[in-house]
C-alpha positions as CSV (number, residue, x, y, z in Angstrom):
1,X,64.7,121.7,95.0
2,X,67.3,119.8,93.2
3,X,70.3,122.1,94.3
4,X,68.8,122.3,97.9
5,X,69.0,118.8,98.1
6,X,72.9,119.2,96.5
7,X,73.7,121.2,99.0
8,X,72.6,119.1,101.8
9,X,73.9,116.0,100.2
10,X,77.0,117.9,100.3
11,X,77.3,118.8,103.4
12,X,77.1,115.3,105.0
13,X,79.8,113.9,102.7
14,X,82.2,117.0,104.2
15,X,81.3,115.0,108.0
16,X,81.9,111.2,106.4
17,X,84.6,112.6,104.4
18,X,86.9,112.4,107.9
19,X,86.9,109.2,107.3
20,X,88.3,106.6,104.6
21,X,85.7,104.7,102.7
22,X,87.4,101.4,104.0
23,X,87.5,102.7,107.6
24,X,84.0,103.8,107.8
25,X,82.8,100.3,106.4
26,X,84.6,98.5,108.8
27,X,83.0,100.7,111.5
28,X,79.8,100.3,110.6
29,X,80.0,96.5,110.9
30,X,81.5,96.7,114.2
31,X,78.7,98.6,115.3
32,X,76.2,96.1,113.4
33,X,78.2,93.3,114.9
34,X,78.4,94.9,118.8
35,X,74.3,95.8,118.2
36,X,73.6,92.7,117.5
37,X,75.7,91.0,120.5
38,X,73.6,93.3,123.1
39,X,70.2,92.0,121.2
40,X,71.0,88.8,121.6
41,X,72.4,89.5,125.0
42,X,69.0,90.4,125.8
43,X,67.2,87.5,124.2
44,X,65.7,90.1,121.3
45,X,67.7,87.7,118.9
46,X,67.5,84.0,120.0
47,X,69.5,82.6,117.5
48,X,72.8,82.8,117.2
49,X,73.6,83.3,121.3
50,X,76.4,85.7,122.4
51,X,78.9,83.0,122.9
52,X,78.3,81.8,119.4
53,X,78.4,85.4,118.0
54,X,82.0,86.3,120.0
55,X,83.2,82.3,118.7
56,X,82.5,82.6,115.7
57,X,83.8,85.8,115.2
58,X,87.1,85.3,117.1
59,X,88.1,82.3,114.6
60,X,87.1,84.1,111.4
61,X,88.4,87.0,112.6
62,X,92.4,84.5,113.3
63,X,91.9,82.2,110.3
64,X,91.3,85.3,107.3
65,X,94.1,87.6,109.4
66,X,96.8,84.3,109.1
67,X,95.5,83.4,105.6
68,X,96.1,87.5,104.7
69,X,99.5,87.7,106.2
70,X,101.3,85.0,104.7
71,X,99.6,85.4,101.2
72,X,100.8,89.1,101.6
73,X,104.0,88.6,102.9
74,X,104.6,85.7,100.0
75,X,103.4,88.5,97.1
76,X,105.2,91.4,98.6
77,X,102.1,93.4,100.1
78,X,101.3,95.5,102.8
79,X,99.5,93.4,105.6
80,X,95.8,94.9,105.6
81,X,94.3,94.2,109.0
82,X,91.2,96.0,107.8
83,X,90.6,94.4,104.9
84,X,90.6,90.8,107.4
85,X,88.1,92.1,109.7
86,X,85.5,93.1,107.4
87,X,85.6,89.7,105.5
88,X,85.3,88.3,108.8
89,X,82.6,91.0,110.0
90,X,80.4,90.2,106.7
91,X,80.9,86.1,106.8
92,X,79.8,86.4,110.5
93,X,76.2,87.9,109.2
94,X,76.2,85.6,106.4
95,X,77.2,82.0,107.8
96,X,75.4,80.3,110.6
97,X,77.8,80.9,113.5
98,X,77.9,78.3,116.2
99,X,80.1,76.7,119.3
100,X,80.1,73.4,117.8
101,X,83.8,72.2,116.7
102,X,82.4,71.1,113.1
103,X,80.8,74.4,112.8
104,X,83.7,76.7,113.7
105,X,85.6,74.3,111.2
106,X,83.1,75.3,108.9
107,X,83.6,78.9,109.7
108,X,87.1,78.1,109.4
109,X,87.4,76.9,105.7
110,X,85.0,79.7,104.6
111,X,87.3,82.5,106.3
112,X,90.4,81.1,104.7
113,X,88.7,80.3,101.2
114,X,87.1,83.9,101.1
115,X,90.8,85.2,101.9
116,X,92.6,82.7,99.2
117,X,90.1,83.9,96.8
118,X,91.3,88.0,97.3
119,X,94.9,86.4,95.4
120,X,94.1,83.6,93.5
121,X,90.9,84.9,91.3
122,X,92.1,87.8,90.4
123,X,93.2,89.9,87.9
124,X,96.4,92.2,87.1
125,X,96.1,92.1,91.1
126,X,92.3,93.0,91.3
127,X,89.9,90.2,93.2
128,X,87.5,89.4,90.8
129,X,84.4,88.1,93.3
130,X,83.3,89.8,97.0
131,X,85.4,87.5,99.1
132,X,82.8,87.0,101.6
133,X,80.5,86.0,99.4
134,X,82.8,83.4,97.7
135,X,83.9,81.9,101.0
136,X,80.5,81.2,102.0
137,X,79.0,80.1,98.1
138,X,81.8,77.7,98.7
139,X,80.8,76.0,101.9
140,X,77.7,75.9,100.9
141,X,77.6,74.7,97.6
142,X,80.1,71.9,99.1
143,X,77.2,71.1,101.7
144,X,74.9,70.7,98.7
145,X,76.6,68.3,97.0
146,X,77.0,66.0,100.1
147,X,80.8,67.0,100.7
148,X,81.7,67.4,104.5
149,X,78.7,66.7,105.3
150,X,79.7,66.7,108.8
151,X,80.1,70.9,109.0
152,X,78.0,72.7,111.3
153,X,77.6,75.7,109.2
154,X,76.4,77.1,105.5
155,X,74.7,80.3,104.2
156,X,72.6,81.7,106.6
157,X,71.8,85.2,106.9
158,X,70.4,85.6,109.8
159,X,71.1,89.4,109.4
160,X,68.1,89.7,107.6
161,X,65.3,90.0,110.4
162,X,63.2,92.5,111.8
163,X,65.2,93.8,114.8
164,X,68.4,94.3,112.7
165,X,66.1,96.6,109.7
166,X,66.7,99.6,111.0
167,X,70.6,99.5,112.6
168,X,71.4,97.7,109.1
169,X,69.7,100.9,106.8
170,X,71.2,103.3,109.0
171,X,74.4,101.9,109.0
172,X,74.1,101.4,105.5
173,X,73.1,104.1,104.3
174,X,75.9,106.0,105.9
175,X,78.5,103.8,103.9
176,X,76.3,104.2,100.9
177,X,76.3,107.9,101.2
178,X,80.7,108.0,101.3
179,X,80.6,105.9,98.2
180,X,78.4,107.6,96.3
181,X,76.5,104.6,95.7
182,X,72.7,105.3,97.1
183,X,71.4,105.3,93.6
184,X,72.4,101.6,92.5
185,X,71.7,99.9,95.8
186,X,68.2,101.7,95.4
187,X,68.0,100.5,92.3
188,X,69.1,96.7,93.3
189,X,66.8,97.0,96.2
190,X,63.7,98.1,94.2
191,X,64.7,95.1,92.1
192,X,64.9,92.6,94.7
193,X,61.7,93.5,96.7
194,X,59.6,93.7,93.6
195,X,61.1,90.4,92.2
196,X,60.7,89.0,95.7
197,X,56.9,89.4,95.7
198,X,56.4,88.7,92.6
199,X,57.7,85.2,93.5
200,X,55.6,85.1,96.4
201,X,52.4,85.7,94.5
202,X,53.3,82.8,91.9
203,X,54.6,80.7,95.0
204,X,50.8,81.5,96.3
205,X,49.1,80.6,93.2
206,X,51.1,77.2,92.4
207,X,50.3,76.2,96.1
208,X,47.1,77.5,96.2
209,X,47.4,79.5,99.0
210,X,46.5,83.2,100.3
211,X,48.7,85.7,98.9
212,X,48.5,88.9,101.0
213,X,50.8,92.1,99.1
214,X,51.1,94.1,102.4
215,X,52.9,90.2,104.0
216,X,54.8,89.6,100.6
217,X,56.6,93.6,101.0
218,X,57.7,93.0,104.9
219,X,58.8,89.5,104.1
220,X,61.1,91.2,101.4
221,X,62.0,94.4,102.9
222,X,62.0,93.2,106.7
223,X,63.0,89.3,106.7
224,X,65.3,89.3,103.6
225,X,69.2,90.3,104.3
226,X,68.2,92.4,101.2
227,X,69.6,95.8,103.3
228,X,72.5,93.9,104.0
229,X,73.2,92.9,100.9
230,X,73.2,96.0,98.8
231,X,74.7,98.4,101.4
232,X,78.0,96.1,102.9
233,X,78.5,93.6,99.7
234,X,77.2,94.8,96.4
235,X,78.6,98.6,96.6
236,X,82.3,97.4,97.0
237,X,83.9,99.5,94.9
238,X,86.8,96.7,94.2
239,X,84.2,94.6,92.4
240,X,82.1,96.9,90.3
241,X,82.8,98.8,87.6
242,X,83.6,102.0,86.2
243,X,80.7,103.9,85.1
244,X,77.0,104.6,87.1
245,X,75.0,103.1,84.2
246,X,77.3,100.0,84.4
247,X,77.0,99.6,88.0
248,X,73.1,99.8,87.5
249,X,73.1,96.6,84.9
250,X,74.8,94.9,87.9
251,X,72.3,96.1,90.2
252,X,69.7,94.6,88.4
253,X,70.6,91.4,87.6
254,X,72.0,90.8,91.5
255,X,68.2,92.3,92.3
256,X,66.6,89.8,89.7
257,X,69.0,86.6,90.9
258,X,68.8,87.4,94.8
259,X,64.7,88.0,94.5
260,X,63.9,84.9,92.3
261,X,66.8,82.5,93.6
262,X,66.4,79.9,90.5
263,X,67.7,76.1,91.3
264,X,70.5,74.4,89.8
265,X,69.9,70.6,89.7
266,X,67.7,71.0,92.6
267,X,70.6,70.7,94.7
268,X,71.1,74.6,95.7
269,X,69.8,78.0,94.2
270,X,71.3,80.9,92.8
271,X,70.0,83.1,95.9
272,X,71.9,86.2,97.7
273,X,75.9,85.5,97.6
274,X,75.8,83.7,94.5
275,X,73.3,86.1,93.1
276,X,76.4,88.6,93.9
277,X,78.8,86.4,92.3
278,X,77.1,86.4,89.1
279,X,76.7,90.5,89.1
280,X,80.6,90.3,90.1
281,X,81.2,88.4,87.0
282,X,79.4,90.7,85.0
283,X,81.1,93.9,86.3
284,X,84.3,92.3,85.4
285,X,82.8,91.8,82.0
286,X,81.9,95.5,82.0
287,X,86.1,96.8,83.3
288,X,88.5,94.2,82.0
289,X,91.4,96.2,84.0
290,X,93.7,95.6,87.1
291,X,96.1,97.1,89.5
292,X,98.4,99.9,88.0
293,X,101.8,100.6,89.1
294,X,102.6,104.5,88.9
295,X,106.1,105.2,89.4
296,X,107.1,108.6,91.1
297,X,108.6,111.2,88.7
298,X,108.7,114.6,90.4
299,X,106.4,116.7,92.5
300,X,106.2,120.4,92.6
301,X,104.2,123.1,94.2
302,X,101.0,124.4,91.8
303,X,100.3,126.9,94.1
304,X,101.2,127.9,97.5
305,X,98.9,125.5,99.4
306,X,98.9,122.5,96.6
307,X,101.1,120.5,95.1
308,X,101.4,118.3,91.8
309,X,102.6,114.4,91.1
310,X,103.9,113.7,87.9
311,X,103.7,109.9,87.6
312,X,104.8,107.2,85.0
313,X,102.5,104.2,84.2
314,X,103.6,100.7,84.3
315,X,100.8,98.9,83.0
316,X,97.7,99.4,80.8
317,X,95.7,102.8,82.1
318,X,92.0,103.8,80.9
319,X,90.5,106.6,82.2
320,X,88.3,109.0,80.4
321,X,88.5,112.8,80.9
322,X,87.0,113.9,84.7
323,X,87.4,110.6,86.1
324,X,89.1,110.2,89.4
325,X,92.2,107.4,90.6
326,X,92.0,105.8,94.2
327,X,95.8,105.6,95.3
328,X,97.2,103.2,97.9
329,X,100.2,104.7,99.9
330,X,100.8,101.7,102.5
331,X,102.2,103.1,105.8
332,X,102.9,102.4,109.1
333,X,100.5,103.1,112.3
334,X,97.5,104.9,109.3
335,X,94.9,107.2,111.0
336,X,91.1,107.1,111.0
337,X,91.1,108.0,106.9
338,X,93.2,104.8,106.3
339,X,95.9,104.3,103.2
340,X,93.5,104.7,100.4
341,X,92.3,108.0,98.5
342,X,90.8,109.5,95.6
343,X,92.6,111.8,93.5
344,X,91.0,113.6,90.2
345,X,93.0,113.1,87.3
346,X,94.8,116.3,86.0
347,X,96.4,114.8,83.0
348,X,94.3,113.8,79.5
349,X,94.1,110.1,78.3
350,X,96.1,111.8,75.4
351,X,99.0,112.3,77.8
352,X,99.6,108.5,78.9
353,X,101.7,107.0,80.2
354,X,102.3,110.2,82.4
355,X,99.8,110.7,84.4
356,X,99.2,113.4,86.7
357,X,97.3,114.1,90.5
358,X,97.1,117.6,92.6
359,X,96.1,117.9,95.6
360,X,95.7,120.5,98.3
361,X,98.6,120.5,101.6
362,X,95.3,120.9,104.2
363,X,96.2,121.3,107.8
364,X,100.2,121.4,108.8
365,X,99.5,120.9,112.2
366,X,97.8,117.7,112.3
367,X,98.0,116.6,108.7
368,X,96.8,112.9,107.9
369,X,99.0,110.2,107.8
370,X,98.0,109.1,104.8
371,X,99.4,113.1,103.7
372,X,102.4,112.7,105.9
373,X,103.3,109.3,104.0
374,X,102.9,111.0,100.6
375,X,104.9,114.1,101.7
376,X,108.0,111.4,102.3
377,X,107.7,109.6,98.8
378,X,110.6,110.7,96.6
379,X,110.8,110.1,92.9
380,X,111.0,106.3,92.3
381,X,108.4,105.2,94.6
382,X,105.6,103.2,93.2
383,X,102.6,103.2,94.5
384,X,99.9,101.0,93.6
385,X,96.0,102.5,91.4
386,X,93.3,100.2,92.6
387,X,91.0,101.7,89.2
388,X,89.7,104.9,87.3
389,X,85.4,105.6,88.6
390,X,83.3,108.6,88.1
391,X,80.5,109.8,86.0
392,X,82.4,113.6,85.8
393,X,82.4,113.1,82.1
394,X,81.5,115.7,79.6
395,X,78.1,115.5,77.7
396,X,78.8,114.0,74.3
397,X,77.3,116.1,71.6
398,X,77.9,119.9,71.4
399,X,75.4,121.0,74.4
400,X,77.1,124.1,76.1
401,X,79.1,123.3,79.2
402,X,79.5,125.7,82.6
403,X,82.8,124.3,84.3
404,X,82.6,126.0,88.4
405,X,86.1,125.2,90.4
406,X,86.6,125.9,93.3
407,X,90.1,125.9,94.1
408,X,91.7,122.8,93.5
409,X,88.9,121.3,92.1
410,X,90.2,122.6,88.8
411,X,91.8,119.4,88.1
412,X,89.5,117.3,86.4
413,X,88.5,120.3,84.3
414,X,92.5,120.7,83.4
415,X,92.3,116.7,81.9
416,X,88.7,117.6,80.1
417,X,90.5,120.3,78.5
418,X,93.5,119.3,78.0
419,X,91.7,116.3,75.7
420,X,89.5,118.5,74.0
421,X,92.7,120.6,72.9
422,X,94.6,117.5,72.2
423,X,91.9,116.2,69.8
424,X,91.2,118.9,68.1
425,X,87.4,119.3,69.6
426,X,85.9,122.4,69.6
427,X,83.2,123.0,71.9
428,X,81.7,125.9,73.9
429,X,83.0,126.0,77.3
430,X,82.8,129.0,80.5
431,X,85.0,128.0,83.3
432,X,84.2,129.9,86.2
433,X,87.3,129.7,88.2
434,X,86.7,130.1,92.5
435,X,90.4,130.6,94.6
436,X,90.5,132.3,97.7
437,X,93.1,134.9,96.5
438,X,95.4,135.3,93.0
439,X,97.9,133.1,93.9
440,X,95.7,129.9,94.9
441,X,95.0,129.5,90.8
442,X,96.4,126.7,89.4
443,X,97.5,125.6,86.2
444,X,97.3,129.2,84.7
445,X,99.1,128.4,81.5
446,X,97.7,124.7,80.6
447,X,94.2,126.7,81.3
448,X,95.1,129.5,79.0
449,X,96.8,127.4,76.0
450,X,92.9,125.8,75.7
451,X,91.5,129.1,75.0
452,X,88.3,128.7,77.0
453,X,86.8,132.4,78.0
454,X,87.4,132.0,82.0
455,X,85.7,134.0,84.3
456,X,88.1,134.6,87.8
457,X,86.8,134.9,90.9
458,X,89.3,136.1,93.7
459,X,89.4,138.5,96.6
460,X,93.0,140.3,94.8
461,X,93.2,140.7,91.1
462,X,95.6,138.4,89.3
463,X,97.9,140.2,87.6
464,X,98.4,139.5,83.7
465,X,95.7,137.5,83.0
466,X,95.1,136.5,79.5
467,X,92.7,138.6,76.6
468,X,89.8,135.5,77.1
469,X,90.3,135.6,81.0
470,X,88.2,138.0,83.0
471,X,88.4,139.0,86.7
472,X,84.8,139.6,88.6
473,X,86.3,142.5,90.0
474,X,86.6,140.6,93.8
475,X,83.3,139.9,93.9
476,X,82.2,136.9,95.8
477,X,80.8,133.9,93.8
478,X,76.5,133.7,94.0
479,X,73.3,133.6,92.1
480,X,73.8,137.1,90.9
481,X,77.4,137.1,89.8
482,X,76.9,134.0,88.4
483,X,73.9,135.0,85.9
484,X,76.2,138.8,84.8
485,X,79.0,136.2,84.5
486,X,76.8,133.4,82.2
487,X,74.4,135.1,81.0
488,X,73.3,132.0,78.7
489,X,73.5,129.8,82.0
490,X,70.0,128.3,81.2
491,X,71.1,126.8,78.1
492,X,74.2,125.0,79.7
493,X,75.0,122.3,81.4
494,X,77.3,122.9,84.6
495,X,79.7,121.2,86.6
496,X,80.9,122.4,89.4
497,X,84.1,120.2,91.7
498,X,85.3,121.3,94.5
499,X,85.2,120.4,98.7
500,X,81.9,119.3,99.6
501,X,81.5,122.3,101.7
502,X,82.0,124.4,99.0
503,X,80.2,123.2,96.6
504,X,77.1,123.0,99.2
505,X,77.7,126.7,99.2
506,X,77.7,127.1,95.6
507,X,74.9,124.5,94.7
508,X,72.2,127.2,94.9
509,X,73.9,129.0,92.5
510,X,73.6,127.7,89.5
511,X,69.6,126.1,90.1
512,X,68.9,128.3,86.8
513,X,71.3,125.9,84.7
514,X,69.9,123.3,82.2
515,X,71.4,120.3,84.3
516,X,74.0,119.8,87.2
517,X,76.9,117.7,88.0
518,X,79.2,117.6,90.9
519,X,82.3,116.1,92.0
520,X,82.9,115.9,95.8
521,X,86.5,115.2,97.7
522,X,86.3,114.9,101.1
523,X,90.0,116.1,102.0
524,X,92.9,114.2,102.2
């Protein structure tokens, strides 16, 4: 049941994967944003109108764009058009848009505040709060204390109503399912809605009034921007941190502020973008780490399809064994997939500051641009780390561990390793190594100094392979071969990285082992 649902899992991540994480939010909210323009079109939504929708988008849209360029152009960054238009996408659900001239004002001062915010809260070149959510706590909390008065707008959320549930789940759930992050927005939703009644109930008993469980859940689920919340703001990857358990804590106190929105002076409450302020402070607390400069060393080919950066580090890296990098490779006219991508880490912590990515050449034809832009870097070029993520950590403890690559997806198994050879761990590893042919195996000799008994699975057999390195005679990778490969597979714990398609294939596979953990790349 568990791998079936792997494999499927799996195999929608290969279709998203097409697309950059960034891209693929920003589409979603045009979609959101163009649904919600024909609803209200139609008089589904009566409030805001179309003209107020397409008004107020137009000057958030020119205000954050203007405030972007000429903070970027001042700090020596690539202009990010995308990065404007969702601010502006996600303060258009949030604020109360209007036609008004003090309410575009309004709009106005929370666009460009949200967009200051990206540069001056920050750290080592990392925004520290969602800067939609900080434009619009500051408008708001400015209206609450009496200043300018005279704006037209403030928090709203008029995203959270019952014709917009189900374009905003879908939606979201499709950028929650790139990211990886269905898990802690289920968790931060289960939190909110439960919270949410449970204030309801108490509301009902201090008023004396009917409380009715079955009203208290739509409320929450259906007239809350609860959806909204979790899916488009709270899984940014930019503003939470490292490690799943982590980004759970941050779940759950976002769930517990944005359900029970507590008052401050009795002037405002601590309710949905302050809520996420708050959980944005507290995933700061949890990764106290910025922007990394990695400066070009060489590059050369690991196979005859992939290919191997050897980086320097300016600046303080942490990563821990398995974790993945997002790299930014700014270029002109990107594709679809954007300028943004993940890349295991091949080096160990023990090797800093060099640092090392691989990665796979793909299609020639029609590669990305994002690929064609990397192609062109020579040695010198620096190129900007946005953070280290992933839960692809070894067990702690001496639990036996089944490590499945499949191709390329060696790489975070080559800094594991690599670590545990460095620090003098022993512990009982099987790598179970997948290539399409001999010559597709990478990092043969860093593999073989470990001394981990390796089990090859290729159509030709390599020649020379090492006393602990066994071939499975061109067999092709499945339930059977696995168990005369592992026979002890029960007792271990696998991991298995590789191309979601792959490792859809090879899920099934291993549904005998103790536990199972993948690590998906979509393709670069």
């Amino acid at each position: 049941m568990i791998t079936s649902f792997t494999a499927a899992r799996q195999r929608v991540l290969a279709v998203l994967g097409s697309l950059s994480m960034y891209r693929l939010v920003l589409f979603a909210l045009i979609a959101l944003a163009v649904i919600a323009f024909v609803l209200s079109l139609f008089g589904v939504i009566v409030s805001p109108t179309p003209l107020e929708l397409v008004a107020s988008f137009l000057v958030l849209a020119l205000v954050i764009s203007v405030v972007d360029a000429v903070a970027q152009r001042i700090l020596r960054l690539p202009w990010r058009i995308e990065s404007s238009v969702v601010t502006a996408l996600i303060l258009l659900f949030v604020l109360r848009p209007g036609v008004e001239p003090s309410a575009l004002v309004g709009l106005a001062i929370a666009g460009a505040v949200a967009s200051v915010s990206k540069y001056l809260i920050a750290w080592r070149g990392r925004h520290i709060f969602n800067p939609a959510a900080f434009g619009a706590a500051v408008v708001s909390i400015l209206g609450a204390f009496g200043a300018f008065e005279w704006l037209g707008t403030s928090s709203a959320w008029w995203v959270g109503t019952p014709v917009l549930t189900i374009p905003v789940a879908v939606l979201g759930l499709l950028v929650l399912w790139r990211t990886e992050k269905i898990r802690v927005v289920l968790v931060f939703l289960i939190v909110a809605v439960a919270t949410s009644v449970v204030r309801q109930a108490v509301q009902a008993v201090e008023f004396d009034v009917a409380f009715d469980v079955v009203t208290a859940l739509q409320f929450a689920v259906l007239q809350s921007p609860f959806l909204f919340l979790g899916a488009f703001m709270l899984s940014e990857p930019l503003t939470l941190p490292p490690r799943r358990r982590q980004q759970l804590v941050v779940a759950v106190v976002v769930g517990l502020l944005a359900g029970w929105p507590l008052s401050v002076a009795g002037l405002f409450t601590l309710g949905q973008e302050r809520a996420l302020l708050i959980g944005n402070l507290v995933a700061f607390a949890f990764a106290l780490r910025g922007s990394v400069r990695l400066v070009l060393e060489r590059r050369e080919f690991v196979t005859p399809t992939a290919q191997e950066l050897t980086f320097r580090a300016k600046g303080r890296v942490r990563f821990l064994p398995g974790q993945y990098l997002e790299l930014d490779v700014p270029h002109h006219r990107p594709d679809a997939r954007g300028t943004r991508r993940e890349f295991s880490i091949v080096s160990a912590p023990a090797d800093l500051p060099t640092l090392r990515i691989a990665y796979k050449n793909g299609d020639q034809k029609h590669p990305s641009s994002y690929k064609r832009a990397l192609a062109a870097a020579e040695p010198g070029a620096t190129f900007a780390v946005t953070g280290t993520w992933g839960d692809f950590i070894l067990p702690r403890g001496d639990q036996p561990v089944l490590m499945v690559a499949a191709g390329i997806g060696v790489t975070p198994f080559v800094s594991q390793l690599r670590q545990l050879q460095a620090t003098g761990q022993q512990r009982d590893v099987v790598l179970v190594y997948v290539a399409s042919e001999a010559s597709e195996l990478a990092f043969r000799e860093e593999l073989a100094a470990t001394g981990v008994r390796t089990v090859v699975f290729t159509r030709d057999e390599p020649a020379a392979l090492p006393s602990h390195w066994s071939w499975a005679q061109g067999a092709r990778l499945d339930a059977d071969t696995l168990e005369r490969a592992v026979p002890d597979l029960p007792a271990r714990h696998a991991f298995i990285s590789g191309p979601p398609r792959l490792i859809a294939d090879l899920a099934p596979a291993l549904q005998k082992a103790r536990s199972l953990t993948t690590d998906a790349f979509a393709g670069y």
